[in-house]
N, C-alpha and C positions, 0 to 999 in steps of 0.2 A: 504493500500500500504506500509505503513511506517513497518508496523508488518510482511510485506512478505520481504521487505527488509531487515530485522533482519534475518528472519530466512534463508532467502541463505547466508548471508554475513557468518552466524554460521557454515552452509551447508561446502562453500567452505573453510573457515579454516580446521573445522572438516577433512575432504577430505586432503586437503593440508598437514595435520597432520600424515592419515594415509596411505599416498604414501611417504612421508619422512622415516617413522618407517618401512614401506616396502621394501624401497628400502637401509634404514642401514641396515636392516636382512639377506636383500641379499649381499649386499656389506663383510658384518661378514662372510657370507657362503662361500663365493668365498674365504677370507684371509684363513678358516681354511682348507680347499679344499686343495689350489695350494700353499700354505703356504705363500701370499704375503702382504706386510707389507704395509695394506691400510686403518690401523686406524686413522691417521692424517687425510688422504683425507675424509675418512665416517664422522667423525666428522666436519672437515670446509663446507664440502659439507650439511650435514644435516641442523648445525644453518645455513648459507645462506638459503637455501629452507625455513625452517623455519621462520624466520626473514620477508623472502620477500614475502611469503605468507600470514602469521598475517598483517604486513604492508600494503599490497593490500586490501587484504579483511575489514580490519577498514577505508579505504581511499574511500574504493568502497560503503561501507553503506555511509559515511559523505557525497559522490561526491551525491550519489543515492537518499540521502534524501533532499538533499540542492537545488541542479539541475543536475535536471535529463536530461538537455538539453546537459552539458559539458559532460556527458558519452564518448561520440566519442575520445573529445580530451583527457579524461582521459585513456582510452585503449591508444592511442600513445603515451602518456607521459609515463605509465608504460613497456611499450615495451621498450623503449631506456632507461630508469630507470634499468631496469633489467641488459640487455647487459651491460651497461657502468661499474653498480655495480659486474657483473659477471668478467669481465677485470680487474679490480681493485682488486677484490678477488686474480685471477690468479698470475696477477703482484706482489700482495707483496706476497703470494707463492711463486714466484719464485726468489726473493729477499733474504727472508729467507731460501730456501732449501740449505742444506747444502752439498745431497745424489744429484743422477741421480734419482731420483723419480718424476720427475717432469711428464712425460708421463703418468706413474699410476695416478698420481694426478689431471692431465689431463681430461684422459679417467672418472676416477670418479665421479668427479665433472660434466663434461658434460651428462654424464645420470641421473645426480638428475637435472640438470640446463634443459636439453630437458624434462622430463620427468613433472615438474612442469610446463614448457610451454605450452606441450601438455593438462596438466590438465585445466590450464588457458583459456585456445582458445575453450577446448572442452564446461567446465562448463559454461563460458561468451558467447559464441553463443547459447548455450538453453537460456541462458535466458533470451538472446535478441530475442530469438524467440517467449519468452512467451509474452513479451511486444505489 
């Protein structure tokens, strides 16, 4: 068990890793495209995904191998973990912006922030399935 829980928690970094790098590529494609100046956002947007992915996934083996009975409350801790730390992101963006880019930085952010969610909910219901 312990050795299957290694290798998803690797799984779901892995993954988390390469929807990050997918979604800066795209984020790149669209600036050289429409010519819009969404490097800052690709980049705070990536380390958050980043960040909050490694962090999940090392927290989810520890929860996983320790008790496996806390899983539940460990999904709604990271739920409201996420949200709170995504605001908090935004807010000091928005503290520092000095331009009106705030809406690009916005929109940005929110498709790495939903898109990592959706990876989240999809990856942790398989394998609460396999359970």
């Amino acid at each position: 068990m312990k050795q299957n829980v290694d290798r998803l928690s690797k799984s779901y970094m892995r993954q988390g890793l390469y929807l990050t790098v997918a979604l800066t590529l795209l984020t790149l494609l669209v600036m050289r495209v429409w010519f819009l100046d969404l490097l800052t956002a690709a980049i705070v947007s990536a380390a958050f995904t980043l960040v909050v992915c490694l962090t999940i996934g090392l927290v989810w083996r520890r929860v996983a191998k320790r008790s496996p009975e806390s899983l539940p409350t460990f999904f709604t801790a990271v739920s409201g973990f996420r949200l709170l730390l995504a605001l908090a992101v935004m807010f000091v963006y928005y503290l520092t912006d000095t331009s009106d880019s705030m809406i690009r930085f916005f929109l940005v952010f929110m498709a790495f922030y939903l898109f990592s969610l959706v990876h989240h909910s999809i990856f942790f219901a398989r394998v609460s399935n396999r359970s």
